[in-house]
C-alpha positions as CSV (number, residue, x, y, z in Angstrom):
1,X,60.3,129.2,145.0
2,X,61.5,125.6,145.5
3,X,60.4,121.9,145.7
4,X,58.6,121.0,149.3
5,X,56.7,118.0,150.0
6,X,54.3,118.1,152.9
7,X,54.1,114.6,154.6
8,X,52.5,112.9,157.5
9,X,49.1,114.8,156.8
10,X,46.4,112.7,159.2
11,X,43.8,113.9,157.2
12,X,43.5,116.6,154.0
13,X,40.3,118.1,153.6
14,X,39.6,119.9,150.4
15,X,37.0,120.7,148.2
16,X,37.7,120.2,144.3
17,X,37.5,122.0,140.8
18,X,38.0,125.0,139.0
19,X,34.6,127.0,139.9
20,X,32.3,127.4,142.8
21,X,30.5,124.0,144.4
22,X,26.3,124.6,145.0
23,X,23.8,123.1,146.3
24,X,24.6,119.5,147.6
25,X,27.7,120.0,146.1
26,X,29.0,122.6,148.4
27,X,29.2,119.9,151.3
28,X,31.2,117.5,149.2
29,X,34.8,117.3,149.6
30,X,37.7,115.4,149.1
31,X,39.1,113.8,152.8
32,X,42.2,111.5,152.6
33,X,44.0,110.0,155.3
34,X,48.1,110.0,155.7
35,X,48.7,111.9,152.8
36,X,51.3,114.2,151.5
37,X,51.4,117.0,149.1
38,X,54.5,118.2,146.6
39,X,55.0,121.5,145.4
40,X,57.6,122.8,143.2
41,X,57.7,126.2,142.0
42,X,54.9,127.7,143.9
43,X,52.6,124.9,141.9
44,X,51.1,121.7,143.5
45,X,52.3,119.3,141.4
46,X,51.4,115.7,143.2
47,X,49.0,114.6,145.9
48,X,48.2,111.1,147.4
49,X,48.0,109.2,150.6
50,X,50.3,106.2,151.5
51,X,54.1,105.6,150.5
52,X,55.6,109.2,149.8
53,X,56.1,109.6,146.0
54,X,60.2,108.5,144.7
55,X,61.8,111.3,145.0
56,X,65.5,109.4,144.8
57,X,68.3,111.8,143.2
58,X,66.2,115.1,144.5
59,X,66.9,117.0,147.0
60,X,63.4,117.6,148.8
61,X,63.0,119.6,151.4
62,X,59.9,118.1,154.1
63,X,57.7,119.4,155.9
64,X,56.4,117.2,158.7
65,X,52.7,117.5,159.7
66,X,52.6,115.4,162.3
67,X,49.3,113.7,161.8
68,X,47.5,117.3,162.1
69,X,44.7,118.8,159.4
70,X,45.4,120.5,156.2
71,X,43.2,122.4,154.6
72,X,43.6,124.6,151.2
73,X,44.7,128.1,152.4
74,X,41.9,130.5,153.5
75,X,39.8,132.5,151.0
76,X,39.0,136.0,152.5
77,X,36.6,137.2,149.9
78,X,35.4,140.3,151.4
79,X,37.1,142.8,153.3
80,X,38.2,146.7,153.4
81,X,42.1,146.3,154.7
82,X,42.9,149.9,153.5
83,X,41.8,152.5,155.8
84,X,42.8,155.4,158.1
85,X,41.9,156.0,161.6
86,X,39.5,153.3,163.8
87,X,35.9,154.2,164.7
88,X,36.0,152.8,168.7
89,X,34.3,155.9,169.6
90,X,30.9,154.8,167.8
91,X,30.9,152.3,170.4
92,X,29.0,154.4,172.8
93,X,26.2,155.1,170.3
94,X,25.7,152.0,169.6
95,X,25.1,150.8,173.0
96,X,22.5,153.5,173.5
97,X,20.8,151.9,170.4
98,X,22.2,154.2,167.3
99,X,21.8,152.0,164.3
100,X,24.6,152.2,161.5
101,X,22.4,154.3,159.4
102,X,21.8,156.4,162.2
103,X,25.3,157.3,162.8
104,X,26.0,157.4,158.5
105,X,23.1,160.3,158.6
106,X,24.9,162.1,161.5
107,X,28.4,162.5,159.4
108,X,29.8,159.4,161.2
109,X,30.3,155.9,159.9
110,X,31.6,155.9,156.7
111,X,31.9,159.4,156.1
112,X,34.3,159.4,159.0
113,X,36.4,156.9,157.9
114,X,36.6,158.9,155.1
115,X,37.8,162.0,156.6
116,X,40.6,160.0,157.9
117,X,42.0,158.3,155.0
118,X,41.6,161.7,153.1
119,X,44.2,162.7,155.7
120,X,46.6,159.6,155.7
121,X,49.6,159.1,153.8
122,X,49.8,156.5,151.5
123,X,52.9,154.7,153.3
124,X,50.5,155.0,156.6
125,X,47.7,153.4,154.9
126,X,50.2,150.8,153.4
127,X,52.2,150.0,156.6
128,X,48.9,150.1,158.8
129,X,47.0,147.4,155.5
130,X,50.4,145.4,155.8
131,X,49.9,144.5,159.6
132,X,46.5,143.2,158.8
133,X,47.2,141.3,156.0
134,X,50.4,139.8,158.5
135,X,47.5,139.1,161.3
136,X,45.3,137.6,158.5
137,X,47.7,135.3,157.2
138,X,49.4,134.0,161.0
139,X,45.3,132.9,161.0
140,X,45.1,130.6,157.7
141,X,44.2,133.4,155.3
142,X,46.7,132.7,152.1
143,X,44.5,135.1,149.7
144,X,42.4,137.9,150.3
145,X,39.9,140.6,148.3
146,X,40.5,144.3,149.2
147,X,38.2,147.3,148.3
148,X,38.4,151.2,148.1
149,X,35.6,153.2,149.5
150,X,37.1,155.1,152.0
151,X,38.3,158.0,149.5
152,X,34.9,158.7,148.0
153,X,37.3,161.4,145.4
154,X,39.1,160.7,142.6
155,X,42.6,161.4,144.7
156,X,41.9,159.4,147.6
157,X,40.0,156.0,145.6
158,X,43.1,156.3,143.5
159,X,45.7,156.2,146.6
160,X,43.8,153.0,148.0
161,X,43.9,151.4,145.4
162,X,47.5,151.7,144.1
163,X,48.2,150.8,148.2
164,X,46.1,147.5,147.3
165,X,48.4,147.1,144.5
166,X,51.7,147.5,146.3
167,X,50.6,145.1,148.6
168,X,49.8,142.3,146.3
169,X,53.0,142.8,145.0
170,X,55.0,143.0,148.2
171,X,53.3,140.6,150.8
172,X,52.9,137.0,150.3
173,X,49.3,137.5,149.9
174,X,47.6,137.3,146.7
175,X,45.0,140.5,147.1
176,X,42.5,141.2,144.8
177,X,41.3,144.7,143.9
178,X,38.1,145.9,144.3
179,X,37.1,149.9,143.8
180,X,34.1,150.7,146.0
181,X,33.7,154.6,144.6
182,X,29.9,153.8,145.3
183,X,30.0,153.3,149.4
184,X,28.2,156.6,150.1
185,X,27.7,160.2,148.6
186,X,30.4,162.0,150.5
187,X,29.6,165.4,152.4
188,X,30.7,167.8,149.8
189,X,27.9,165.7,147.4
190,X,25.2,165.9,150.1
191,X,22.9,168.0,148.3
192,X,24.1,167.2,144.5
193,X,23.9,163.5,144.2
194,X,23.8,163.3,140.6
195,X,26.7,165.0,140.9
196,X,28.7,162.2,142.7
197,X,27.0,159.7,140.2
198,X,28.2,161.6,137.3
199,X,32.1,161.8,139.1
200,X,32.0,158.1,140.0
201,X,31.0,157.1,136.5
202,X,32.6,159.4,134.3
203,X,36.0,159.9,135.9
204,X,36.9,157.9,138.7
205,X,35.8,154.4,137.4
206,X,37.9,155.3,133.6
207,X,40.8,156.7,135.6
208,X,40.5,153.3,137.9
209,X,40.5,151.5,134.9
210,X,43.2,153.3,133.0
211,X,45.3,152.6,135.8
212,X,44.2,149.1,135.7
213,X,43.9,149.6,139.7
214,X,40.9,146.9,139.8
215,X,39.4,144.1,138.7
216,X,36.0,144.4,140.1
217,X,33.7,147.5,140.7
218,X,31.2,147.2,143.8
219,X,28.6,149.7,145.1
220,X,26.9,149.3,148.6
221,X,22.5,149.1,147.4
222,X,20.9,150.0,150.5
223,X,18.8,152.5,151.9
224,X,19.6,156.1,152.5
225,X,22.8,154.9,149.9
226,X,22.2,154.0,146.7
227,X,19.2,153.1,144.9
228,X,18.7,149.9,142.8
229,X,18.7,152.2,139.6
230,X,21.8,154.4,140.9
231,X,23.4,151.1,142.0
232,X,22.6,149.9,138.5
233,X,24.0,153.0,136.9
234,X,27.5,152.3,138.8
235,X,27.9,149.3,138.1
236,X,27.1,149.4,134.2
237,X,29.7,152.0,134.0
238,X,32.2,149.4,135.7
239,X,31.4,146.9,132.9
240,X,32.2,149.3,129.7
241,X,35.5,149.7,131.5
242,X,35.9,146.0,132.4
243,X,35.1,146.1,135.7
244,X,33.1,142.7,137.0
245,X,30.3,144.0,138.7
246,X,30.0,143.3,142.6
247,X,27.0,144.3,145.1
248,X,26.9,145.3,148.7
249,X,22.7,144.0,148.7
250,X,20.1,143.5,151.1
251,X,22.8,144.2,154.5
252,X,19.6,146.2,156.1
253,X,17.1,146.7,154.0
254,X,15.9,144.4,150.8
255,X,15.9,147.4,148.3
256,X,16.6,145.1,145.4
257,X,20.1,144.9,145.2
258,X,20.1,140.9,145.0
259,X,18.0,140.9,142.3
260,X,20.0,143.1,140.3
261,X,22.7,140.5,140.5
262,X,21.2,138.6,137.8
263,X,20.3,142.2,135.3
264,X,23.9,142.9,135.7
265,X,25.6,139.5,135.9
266,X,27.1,140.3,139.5
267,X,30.1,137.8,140.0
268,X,28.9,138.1,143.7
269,X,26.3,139.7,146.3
270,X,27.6,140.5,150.0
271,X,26.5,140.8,153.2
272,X,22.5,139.3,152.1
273,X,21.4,139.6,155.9
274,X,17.9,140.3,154.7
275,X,18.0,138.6,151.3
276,X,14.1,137.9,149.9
277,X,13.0,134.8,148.5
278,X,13.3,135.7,144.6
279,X,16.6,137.5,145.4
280,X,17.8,134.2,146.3
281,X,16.9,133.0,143.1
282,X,18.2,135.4,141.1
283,X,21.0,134.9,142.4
284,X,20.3,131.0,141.5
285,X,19.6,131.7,138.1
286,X,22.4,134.2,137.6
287,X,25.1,132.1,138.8
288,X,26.5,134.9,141.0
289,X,28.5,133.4,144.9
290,X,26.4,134.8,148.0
291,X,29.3,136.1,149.8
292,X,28.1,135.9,153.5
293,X,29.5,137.7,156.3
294,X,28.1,136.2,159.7
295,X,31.0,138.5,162.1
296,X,29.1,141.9,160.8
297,X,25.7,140.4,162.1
298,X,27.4,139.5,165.1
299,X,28.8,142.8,165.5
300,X,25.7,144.5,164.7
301,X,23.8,142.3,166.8
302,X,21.5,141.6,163.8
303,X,19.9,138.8,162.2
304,X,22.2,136.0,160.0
305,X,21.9,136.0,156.5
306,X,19.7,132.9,155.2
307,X,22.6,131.0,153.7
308,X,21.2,127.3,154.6
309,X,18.0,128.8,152.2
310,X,20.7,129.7,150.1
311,X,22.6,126.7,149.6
312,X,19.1,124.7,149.1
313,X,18.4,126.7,146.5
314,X,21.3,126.0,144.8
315,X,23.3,129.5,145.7
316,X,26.9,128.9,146.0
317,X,27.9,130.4,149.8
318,X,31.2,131.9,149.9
319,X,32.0,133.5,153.8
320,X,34.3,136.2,154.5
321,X,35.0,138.7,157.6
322,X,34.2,142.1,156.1
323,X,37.0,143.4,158.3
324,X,36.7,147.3,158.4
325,X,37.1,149.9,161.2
326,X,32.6,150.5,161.4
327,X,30.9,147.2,161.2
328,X,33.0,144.6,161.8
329,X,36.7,145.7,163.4
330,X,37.5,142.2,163.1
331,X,39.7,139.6,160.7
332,X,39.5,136.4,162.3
333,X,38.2,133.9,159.5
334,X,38.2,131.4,161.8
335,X,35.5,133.2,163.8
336,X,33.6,133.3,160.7
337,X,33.9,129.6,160.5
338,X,32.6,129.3,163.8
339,X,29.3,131.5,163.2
340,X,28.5,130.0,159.9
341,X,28.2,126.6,161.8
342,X,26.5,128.1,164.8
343,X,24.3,131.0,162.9
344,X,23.8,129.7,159.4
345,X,23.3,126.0,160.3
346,X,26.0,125.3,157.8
347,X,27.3,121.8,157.9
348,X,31.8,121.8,158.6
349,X,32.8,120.6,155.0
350,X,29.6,123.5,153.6
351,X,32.0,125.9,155.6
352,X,35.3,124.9,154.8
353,X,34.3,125.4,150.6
354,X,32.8,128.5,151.9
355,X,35.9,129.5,153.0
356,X,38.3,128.2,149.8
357,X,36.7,127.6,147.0
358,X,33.7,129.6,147.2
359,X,35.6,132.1,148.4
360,X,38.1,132.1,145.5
361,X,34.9,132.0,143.0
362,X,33.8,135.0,144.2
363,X,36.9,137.1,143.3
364,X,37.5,135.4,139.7
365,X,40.7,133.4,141.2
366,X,38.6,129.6,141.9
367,X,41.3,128.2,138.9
368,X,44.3,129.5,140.9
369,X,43.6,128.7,144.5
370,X,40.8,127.4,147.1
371,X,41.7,123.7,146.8
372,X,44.4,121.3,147.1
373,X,44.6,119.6,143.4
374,X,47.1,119.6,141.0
375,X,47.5,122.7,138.9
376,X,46.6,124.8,141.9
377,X,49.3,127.6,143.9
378,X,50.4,125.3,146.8
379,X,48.6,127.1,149.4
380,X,47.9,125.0,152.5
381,X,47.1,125.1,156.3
382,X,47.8,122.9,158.9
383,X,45.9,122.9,161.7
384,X,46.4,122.0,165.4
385,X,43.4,119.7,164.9
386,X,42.4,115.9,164.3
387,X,39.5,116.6,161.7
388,X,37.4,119.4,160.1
389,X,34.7,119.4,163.0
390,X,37.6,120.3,165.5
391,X,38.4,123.8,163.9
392,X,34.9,124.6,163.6
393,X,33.9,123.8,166.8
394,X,36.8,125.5,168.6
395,X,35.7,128.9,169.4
396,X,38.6,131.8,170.1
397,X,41.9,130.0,169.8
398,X,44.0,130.2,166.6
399,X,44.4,126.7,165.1
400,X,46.4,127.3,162.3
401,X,49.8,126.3,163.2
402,X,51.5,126.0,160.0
403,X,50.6,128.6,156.7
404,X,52.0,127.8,153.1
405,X,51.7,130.2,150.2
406,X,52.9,129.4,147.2
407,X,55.1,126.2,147.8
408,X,56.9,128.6,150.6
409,X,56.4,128.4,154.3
410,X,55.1,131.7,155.8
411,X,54.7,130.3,159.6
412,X,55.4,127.6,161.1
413,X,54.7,126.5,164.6
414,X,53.8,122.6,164.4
């Protein structure tokens, strides 16, 4: 890593600070016009607008923006990259009106995802994760989240994780780790659920944490899942191993999961389709990011989560794409962008924190990245756009011509 100085910025739009933005706050960010940003060592070191900083007796590589946006680099705050096999043949069901519980209580779903990343290879899971992450990043994403789940044993958990590992140390992502060991009680556990309980807690999350595979421990509250108490029970185990807790809440059924947030001092809630009135404020009072994830309801063809109530009520919104191979085979933030505009009545700069800083809030990383402020990794996008409105008006085109992580240019087509 280098010196670079982005110049010729027509407008940077950014959010600022060190921790999620609520409420009102959410909506206000920082715009300036004809500025530039330097970066030296990965770090942003100076940003302004006007005459370009005196750089005399340096050599300073430029990058010219050509009047376009920049943004912070994307935030991807909720996804499972590391799986094996797809799940296009579920496709079917659903149109004949199988609902995702229907097809989990046949064997499919999950549990068939789960068969096949039993079966894959670790350097076929790696290889298949590292084209996503590639896909992601060619779309703005410059830091993602990335969870287990799809082993549901001690040997398989462990092999997704240590592939989330290997590929925050080899691609120019930063990926966070996330172990998911409660995403459903797996077949050989279908009639001994204390059993899987009893695994989860007392062997997979210490071996997790020996390891120190993951930073965050999540468990998927929902009906004909986990309970509130067995959710609970997860994610206190998570904790004495120092795991943040995380909760899939409230994606079908309200069953309490949001609530929980603030007994267990979640750091975030996803998915929140159905998310009650004191869940919302729970999460209010607890402080924990409502990570919303508008493509799955899309997908599913099922309501939006309330995240305009949310942000009223002084919930910090964080949006992500939930990319996995079930509920939402897709990884196009910029979608996301689009629905939480259209769906959740969110206002562009509401959306663009959601995307950044919120985003980076709800994986413990808002002091590293999700804004363009001194101090912060230089991680940037230019866009093939005037203003903010454009890219969130633009539906099914990928605007993001130019992607910097870290001070080093990963793409570049302005």
């Amino acid at each position: 890593m280098g010196i670079l100085l982005i110049h010729n910025i027509g407008l940077l739009a950014t959010p600022l600070g060190n921790s999620a933005r609520r409420g009102a706050d959410q909506g206000t960010i920082q715009l300036r016009k004809n500025a530039w940003v330097l970066m030296n060592d990965g770090v942003i070191v100076g940003v302004g607008d006007g005459p370009l900083p005196d750089l005399s007796g340096y050599f300073v590589p430029m990058l010219d923006a050509k009047g376009h946006l920049a943004t912070p680099g994307l935030v991807d705050a909720h996804t499972h990259l590391v799986f094996g096999g797809w799940r296009q043949n579920e496709l079917a069901q659903k149109l004949h009106g199988a609902t995702y519980l229907d097809i989990l209580a046949q064997g499919g779903g999950i549990l068939s995802t789960v068969t096949a990343t039993r079966q894959a290879t670790e350097e076929e899971l790696f290889e298949k994760a590292r084209a996503a992450l590639d896909e992601m990043m060619f779309m703005g994403v410059t830091t993602a989240e990335a969870k287990s789940g799809y082993g549901l044993d001690m040997e398989t958990e462990l092999k997704q994780l240590r592939v989330i590992r290997r590929l925050g140390e080899e691609h120019p992502l930063d990926v966070a780790a996330t172990f998911l060991g409660g995403h459903a009680v797996p077949a050989e556990y279908k009639n001994d659920r204390e059993g899987y309980l009893r695994l989860v807690c007392r062997e997979v999350i210490p071996a997790v944490a020996g390891e120190k595979l993951a930073t965050f421990c999540d468990v998927f509250c929902e009906s004909g899942v986990f309970s509130a108490p067995e959710s609970r029970r997860i994610l206190e185990a998570g904790k004495r191993y120092g795991l943040i807790p995380k909760i899939h809440a409230d994606e079908i059924e309200p069953i309490g999961g949001s609530q929980l947030t603030e007994v267990v001092g979640a750091i975030s809630a996803e998915h929140l389709i159905v998310c009650p009135p004191d869940g919302i404020a729970a999460m209010a009072r607890a402080g924990t990011v409502a990570c919303c994830l508008p493509a799955t309801s899309f997908y599913l063809g099922s309501t939006y989560a309330p995240a305009r109530d949310m942000v009223n009520a002084g919930v910090a919104v964080a949006m992500a794409s939930d990319f996995n191979p079930g509920s939402c085979p897709s990884l196009n933030l910029q979608f996301v962008m689009n629905l939480g505009c259209l769906k959740y009545k969110l206002t562009p700069e509401e959306v663009l924190t959601a995307v950044t800083l919120n985003g980076a809030a709800a994986i413990g990383m808002a002091d590293k990245v999700g804004s363009v402020e001194v101090g912060k990794q230089g991680d940037l996008v230019i866009w093939d756009a005037p203003d903010l409105d454009y890219i969130c008006y633009r539906m099914g085109s990928n605007l993001a011509k130019t992607v910097v992580k870290k001070g080093e240019i990963v793409k570049n087509a302005v």
